[in-house]
N, C-alpha and C positions, 0 to 999 in steps of 0.2 A: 274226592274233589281234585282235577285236574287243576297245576297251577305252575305258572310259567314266571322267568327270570327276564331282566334285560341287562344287558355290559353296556358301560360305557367307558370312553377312556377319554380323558382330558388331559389339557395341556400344566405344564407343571405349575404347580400354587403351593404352596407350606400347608400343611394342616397341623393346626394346633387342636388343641383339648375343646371340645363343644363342637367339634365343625357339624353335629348335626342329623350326620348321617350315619347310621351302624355297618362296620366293617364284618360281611358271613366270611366265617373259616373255611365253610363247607366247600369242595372242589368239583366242577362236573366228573358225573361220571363216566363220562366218554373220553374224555383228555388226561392226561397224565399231570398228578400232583403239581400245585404251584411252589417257586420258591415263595416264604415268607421274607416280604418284604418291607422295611423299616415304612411304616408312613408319609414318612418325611418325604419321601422320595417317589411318590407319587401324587395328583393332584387330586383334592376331595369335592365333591361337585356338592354346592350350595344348592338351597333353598330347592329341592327336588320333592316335584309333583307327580305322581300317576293318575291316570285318567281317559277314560273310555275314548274313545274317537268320537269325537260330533262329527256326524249328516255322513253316515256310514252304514254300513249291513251289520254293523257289530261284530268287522273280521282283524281289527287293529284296537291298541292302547298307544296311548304316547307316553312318553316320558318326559318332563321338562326341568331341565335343569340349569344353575350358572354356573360355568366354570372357568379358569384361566388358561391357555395352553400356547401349544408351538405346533410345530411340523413333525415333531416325534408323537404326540397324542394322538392315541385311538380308542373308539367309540366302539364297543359288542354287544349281543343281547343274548341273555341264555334264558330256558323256560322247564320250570321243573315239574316234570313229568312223571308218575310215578315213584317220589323218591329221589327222582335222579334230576340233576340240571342238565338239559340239554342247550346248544349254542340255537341262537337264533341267524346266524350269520356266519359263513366259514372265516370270511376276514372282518376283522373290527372297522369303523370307518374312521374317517378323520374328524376330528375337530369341527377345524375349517370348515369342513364340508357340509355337517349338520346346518335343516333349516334354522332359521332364528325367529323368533313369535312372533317380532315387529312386523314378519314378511308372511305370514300366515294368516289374514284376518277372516280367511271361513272358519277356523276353528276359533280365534281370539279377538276378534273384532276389528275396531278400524287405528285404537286406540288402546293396547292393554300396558298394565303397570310396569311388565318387565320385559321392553321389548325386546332385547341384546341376548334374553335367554336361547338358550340349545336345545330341539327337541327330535327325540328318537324316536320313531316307531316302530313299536314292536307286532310284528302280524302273521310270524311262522316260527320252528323251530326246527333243525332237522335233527334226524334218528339213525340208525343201520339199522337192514331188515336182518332176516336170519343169513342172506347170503352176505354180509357185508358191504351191500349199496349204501348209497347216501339215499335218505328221501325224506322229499322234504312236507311237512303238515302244517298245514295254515288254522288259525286258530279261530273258535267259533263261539254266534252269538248266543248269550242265555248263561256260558261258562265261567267258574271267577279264576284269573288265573294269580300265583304271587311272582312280581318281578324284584329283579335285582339288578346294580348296573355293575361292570368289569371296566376299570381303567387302567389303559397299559401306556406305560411311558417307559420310550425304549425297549430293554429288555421286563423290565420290573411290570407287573400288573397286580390291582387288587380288587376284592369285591367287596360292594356295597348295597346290604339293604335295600330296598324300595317301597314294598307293602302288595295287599292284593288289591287287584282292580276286575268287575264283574262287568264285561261287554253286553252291551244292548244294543239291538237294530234300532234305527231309526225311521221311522216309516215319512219323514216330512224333510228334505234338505233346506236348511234356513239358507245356506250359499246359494241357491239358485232361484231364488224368491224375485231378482232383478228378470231372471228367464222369462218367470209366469206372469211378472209385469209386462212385457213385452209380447207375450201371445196373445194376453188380454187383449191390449193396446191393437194389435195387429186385428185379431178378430172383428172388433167392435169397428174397425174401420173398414174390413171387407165387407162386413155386413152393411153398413152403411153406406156401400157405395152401392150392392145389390138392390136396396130400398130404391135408392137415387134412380136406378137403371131403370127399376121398372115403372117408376114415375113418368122418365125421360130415356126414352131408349137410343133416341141422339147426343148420347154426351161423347163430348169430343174425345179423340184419339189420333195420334198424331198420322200423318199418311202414309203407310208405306208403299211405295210404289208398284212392286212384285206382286203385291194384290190387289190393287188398284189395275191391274193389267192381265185379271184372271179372263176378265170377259172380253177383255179386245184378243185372247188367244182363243178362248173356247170360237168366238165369232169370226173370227178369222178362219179355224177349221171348219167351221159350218157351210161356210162360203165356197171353202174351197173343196169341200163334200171329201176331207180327209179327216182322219180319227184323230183323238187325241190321248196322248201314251202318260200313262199315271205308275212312276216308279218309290214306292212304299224305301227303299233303303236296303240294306242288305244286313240288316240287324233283329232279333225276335222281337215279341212285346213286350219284352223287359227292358226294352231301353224307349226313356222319354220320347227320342225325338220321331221313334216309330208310332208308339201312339199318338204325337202333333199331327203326323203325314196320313194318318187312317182318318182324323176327324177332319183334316182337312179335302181327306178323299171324298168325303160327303158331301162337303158344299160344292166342293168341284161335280162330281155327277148329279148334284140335282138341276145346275148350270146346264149341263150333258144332255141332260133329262129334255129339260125345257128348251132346248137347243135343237130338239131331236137329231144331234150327233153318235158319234159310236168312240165310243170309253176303252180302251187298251188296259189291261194292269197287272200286267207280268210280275211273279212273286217269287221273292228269293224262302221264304220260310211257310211250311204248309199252314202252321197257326194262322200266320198272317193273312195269306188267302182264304182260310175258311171266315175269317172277319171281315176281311175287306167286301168278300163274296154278300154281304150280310149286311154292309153300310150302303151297300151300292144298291140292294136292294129297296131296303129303307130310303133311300133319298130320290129311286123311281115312284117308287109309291108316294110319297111326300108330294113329288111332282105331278102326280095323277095321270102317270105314264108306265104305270106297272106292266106292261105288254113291249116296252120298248126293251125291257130289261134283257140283259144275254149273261147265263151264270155261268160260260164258258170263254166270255172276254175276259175273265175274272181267273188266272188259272197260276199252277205251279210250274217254274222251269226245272232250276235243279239249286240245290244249297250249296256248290261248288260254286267260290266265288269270281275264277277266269271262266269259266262256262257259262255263268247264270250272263256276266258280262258280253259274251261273244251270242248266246243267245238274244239277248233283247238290242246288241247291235245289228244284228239281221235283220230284228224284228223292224227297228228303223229302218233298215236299207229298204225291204221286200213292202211294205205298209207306208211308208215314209209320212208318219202323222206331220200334220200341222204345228200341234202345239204340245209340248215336251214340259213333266211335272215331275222334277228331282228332288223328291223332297226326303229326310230319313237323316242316318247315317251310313256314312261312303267310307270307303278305304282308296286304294290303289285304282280302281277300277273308274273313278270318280270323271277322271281327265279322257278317259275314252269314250266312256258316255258320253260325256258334254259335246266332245268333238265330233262324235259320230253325229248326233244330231243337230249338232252346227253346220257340219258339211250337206244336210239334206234341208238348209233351211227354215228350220222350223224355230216358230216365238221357245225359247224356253226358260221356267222359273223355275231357280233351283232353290232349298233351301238346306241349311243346316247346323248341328253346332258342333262339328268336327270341323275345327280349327286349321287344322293340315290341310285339307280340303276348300278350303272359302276362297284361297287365291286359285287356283284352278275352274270353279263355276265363278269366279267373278270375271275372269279373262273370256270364257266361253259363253256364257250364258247372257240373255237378255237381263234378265230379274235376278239377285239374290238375295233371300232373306238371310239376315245374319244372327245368328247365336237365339235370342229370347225375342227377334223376329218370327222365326217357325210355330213359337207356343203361345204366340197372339194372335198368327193367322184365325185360326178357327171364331175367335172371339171378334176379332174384325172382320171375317166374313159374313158371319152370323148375326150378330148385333140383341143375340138372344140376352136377358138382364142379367141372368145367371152368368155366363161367362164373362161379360163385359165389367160388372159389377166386382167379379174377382182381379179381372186386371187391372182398372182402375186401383183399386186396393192396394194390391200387388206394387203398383208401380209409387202409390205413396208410401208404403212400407219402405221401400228400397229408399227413399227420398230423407224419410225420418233417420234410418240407419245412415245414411253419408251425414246427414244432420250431426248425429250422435260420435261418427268417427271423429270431423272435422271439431267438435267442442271437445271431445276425452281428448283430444293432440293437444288443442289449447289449454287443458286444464293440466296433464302431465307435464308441458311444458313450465307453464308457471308455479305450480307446485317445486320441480326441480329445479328450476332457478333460484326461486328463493328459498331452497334449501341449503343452495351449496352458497349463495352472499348472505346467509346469515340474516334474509328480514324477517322481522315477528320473533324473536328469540324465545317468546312465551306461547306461540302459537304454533300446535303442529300441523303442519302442511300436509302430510303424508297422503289425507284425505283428496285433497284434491289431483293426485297422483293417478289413484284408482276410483275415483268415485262415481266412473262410467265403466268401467273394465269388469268383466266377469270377477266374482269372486276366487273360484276355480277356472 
C-alpha cells in the first residue's frame, strides 16, 4: 500500500504535554537528517483533521489544522512512498498564506464550527528518477495514502503524525448544484419561449434597423439591375460570427431569389464557399427559383488576407453592386472595404463583433449591426419559432443574470457592512456575503 506524508509549519505557540498530536522521528529519505529539536521551540498544530477532498477526481486530501504563528512559519507536505517520505513541495509555505475553512464553503459549508482553522492540500509528491531529475507524481483515486505535517520555525522544524486518508472520486459536485440550478432555470425558459413562438410567431423584438433595410438595398439593386455583393468575413467556420453571416446569407438570397437579382459572394476560406455554395442553393429552391441559381457567383478568391482584400475591391470597382453585405469577422482590411464600396455608392450593412472594427463600418457604412446584433439577424429575419424562441429566452436569461449581479452587489454589500459595525453580534452574516456567488 502506497501512503503519503504532509509538512506543515506553524507560527510559534508553546507545546505542553497532551498537545495531541504525535511527533515521527523518522526523516525523509531524500533530505539529509534533521536536527533534534527541543519542542518548545517549535509550534504544535491543534485539533488536526485528514480528509479526502470533497467534489474532486479523488486526486487531493486536506489537511485541517489550528495553529498560532508569525512570518517565520512554514507549512510542507511529505508523502511516504515505499518506505521512504518523499516532500510534497520543494518549499514549505507560509502560515499566513494557507486557505482558512471559514473562506472555503464548497468543502465546509456556509457556516462550520472552526472557521479560523489552516488547511493544506496535499495532491503530489516529488521523487528523482534514476538520472537525478526532479519529477513530480500526483496522487490517485481508489489509493490510502498516510500523511504527516513538518513545521519549521526558522531554522528548527519538526514532524507530526497525521493518520491515513483513502481518496475517492466523486462523480457529483455539490459546489456547482447553484450552476445546474441555473441551466434548469435557463432551459425551461428557452423552451418556453419556443412553445410562445410557435403559438404566436409575431412576438416582439426590438428593431434593428440594418435589417430592417435589407429589402430597401436588395430593391434598390433590382432597380438599378446591379448585383448585390455578399462578404462572409475573412475567418473559417469555427468562429461564431461566420456562422451568423452564412445563415444570414440565406435570408438574403432567398430575397435575391425573389428579386430575380444576381448574388456576388466572394470567399476568403474554401470550407466557407462550399457552404455558402449550398445555402444559396437551398434558399433558390425555397424560393421556387432553382434555375435562377449560379454555383459560380458562389466562388474562392485566395486565403491571403491583402489579396483576398484588393480582389473583392476590384470586384466593386469592375461590377460596382448596388448593395454591399459585410457581415463576419474583419481585421485590417475592414476600413477598405468599407471605403471602397462607399466610394461606388452603394447601400451597405455591415455587421460584426470585432470590436477594433465597429468604429470603422460605423463611419463608412449605412447599417451596423453591433456585437449580439449579427447573431439575431437570422432569427429576426426569419421569424422561424425555433430561432426566435431561443432569443427571446436568450435575452431574458441575460436579464435574470443582471438581476442576480445587481442583488449579489447588494447582498455583499450589506453583509460587509454590518460585519465590520458589528450589528447582529449573534448572527452570522457571512451568508449573505456569497449567497449568490459561485461556490468555486
Amino acid at each position: 500500500m502506497v501512503t503519503v506524508c504532509a509538512m506543515a509549519a506553524c507560527a510559534q505557540q508553546p507545546a505542553g504535554p497532551g498537545a495531541g498530536v504525535e511527533a515521527a522521528g523518522a526523516a525523509p529519505a531524500t533530505s539529509p537528517p534533521r536536527a533534534v529539536i527541543p519542542a518548545g521551540e517549535v509550534p504544535v498544530p491543534h485539533n488536526v483533521v485528514l480528509m479526502d477532498r470533497p467534489n474532486d477526481d479523488g486526486s487531493a486530501a486536506l489537511v485541517v489544522f489550528s495553529m498560532a504563528g508569525d512570518e517565520a512559519t512554514r507549512i510542507g507536505a511529505e508523502v511516504l512512498v515505499d518506505g521512504q517520505w518523499q516532500k510534497c513541495v520543494l518549499r514549505p509555505q507560509r502560515l499566513d498564506v494557507l486557505d482558512r475553512v471559514g473562506k472555503s464553503p464548497a468543502y465546509f459549508g456556509w457556516s462550520p464550527p472552526n472557521p479560523d482553522d489552516r488547511i493544506l492540500t496535499v495532491d503530489r509528491y516529488l521523487t528523482f528518477d534514476e538520472h537525478g531529475e526532479l519529477v513530480t507524481n500526483d496522487l490517485a483515486a481508489g489509493h490510502t495514502y498516510s500523511v504527516r505535517l513538518v513545521v519549521h520555525q526558522g531554522a528548527a522544524e519538526r514532524s507530526f503524525a497525521v493518520g491515513d486518508v483513502t481518496l475517492h472520486e466523486d462523480w457529483f459536485s455539490t459546489a456547482s448544484v447553484n450552476n445546474l440550478v441555473f441551466c434548469v432555470v435557463f432551459a425551461l425558459i428557452i423552451l418556453g419561449f419556443i412553445l410562445a413562438a410557435r403559438r404566436n410567431p409575431r412576438l416582439f423584438i426590438r428593431r434593428i434597423q440594418g435589417l430592417e433595410a435589407v429589402d430597401e438595398a436588395i430593391g434598390r439593386a433590382t432597380e438599378m439591375g446591379k448585383p448585390v455583393l455578399h462578404i462572409n468575413g475573412l475567418d473559417s467556420l469555427a468562429t461564431l460570427s461566420t456562422i451568423a453571416a452564412v445563415n444570414i446569407l440565406g435570408r438574403i438570397a432567398r430575397r435575391v431569389a425573389n428579386y430575380d437579382s444576381t448574388l456576388l459572394v466572394p470567399c476568403f476560406d474554401p470550407v466557407v464557399m462550399t457552404v455558402s455554395q449550398e445555402v444559396v442553393k437551398n434558399a433558390y429552391l425555397e424560393a421556387g427559383r432553382p434555375d435562377s441559381y449560379r454555383e459560380d457567383h458562389i466562388f474562392f478568391l485566395t486565403d491571403q488576407q491583402f489579396s483576398y482584400t484588393a480582389s473583392t475591391c476590384g470586384i466593386m470597382m469592375r461590377e460596382r453592386p448596388a448593395a454591399i453585405f459585410l457581415l463576419g469577422m474583419f481585421y485590417a482590411e475592414s476600413l477598405m472595404l468599407a471605403e471602397t464600396g462607399n466610394s461606388i455608392g452603394a447601400i451597405q450593412i455591415a455587421g460584426t463583433d470585432a470590436q477594433a472594427q465597429l468604429p470603422f463600418f460605423i463611419t463608412t457604412c449605412d447599417y451596423t449591426l453591433i456585437g449580439e446584433e449579427l447573431y439575431a439577424a437570422s432569427a429576426y429575419l426569419s421569424r422561424e419559432p425555433m430561432l426566435l424562441g431561443s432569443l427571446k429566452g436568450q435575452d431574458v436569461g441575460k436579464a435574470f443574470v443582471m438581476v442576480i449581479i445587481v442583488v449579489g452587489t447588494l447582498l455583499a454589500t450589506i453583509g460587509l457592512f454590518a460585519a465590520q459595525h458589528g450589528f447582529g453580534q449573534h448572527f452570522n452574516w457571512q451568508w449573505l456575503n456569497q449567497l449568490i456567488t459561485p461556490l468555486v
